[in-house]
C-alpha positions in Angstrom: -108.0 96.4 151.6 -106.1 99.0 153.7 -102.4 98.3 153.8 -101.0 97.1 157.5 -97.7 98.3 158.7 -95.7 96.2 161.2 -92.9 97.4 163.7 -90.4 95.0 164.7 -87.2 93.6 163.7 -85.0 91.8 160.9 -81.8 90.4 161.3 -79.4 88.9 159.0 -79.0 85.0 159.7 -76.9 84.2 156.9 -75.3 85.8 154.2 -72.9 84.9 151.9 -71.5 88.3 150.0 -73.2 88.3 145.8 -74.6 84.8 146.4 -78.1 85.1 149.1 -79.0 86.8 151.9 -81.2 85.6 155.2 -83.2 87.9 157.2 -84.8 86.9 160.7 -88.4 88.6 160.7 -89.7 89.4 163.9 -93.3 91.9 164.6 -94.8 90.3 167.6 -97.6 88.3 166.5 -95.9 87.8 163.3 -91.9 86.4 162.7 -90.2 84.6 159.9 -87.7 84.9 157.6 -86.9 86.1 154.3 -84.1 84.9 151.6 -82.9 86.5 148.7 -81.0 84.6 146.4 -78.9 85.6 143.1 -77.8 82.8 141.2 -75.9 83.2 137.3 -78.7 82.7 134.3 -75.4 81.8 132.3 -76.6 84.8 129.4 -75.4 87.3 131.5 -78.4 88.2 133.6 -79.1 86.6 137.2 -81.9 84.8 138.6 -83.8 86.8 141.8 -85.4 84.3 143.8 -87.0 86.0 146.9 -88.8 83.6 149.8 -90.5 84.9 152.5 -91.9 82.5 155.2 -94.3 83.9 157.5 -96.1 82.3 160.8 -98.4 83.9 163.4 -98.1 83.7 167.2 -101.0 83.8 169.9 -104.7 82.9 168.6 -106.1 86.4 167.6 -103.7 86.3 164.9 -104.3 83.3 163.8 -107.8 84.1 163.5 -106.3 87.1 161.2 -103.7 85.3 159.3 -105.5 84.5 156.0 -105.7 87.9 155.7 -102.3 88.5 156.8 -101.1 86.1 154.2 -102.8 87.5 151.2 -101.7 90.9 151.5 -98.6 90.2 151.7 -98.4 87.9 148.9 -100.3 90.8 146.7 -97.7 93.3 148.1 -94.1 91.0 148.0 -94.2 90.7 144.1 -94.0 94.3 143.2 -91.5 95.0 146.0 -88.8 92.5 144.6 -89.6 93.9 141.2 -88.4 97.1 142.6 -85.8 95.1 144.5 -84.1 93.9 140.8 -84.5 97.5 139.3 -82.6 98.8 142.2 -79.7 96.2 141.2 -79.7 97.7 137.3 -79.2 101.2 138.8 
């Protein structure tokens, strides 16, 4: 499957400095929100929990959206792998 690239906007709705941060997701037919949370493992390593919620807007994406929804499930795993090696840099 062919990757798709969506233009739009993210902005932060809550953030709370070291602890989790809340982005507003917004690409026209598709908005949501992501959160990335950090949370002490207690052996000197954190715990990355990254949640992205996604919905679709209008009906031809709807039609589209189990599509939409797998590909970015295949795709968000690697990305916050990256996301955690970035943080041992």
């Amino acid at each position: 499957m062919a990757r798709k690239h969506y233009e739009g906007t993210a902005e932060v709705s809550d953030s709370v400095y070291r602890e989790r941060m809340t982005l507003d997701l917004d690409a026209g037919e598709v908005a949501g929100s992501l959160e990335a949370h950090l949370a002490p493992n207690g052996d000197d390593s954190t715990v990355v929990t990254v949640t992205l919620e996604v919905i679709s807007r209008g009906t031809l994406s709807t039609l589209f959206f189990p599509v939409v929804s797998e590909a970015v499930a295949r795709g968000l795993p690697d990305q916050v792998e990256r996301f955690v090696e970035s943080l041992d840099a």
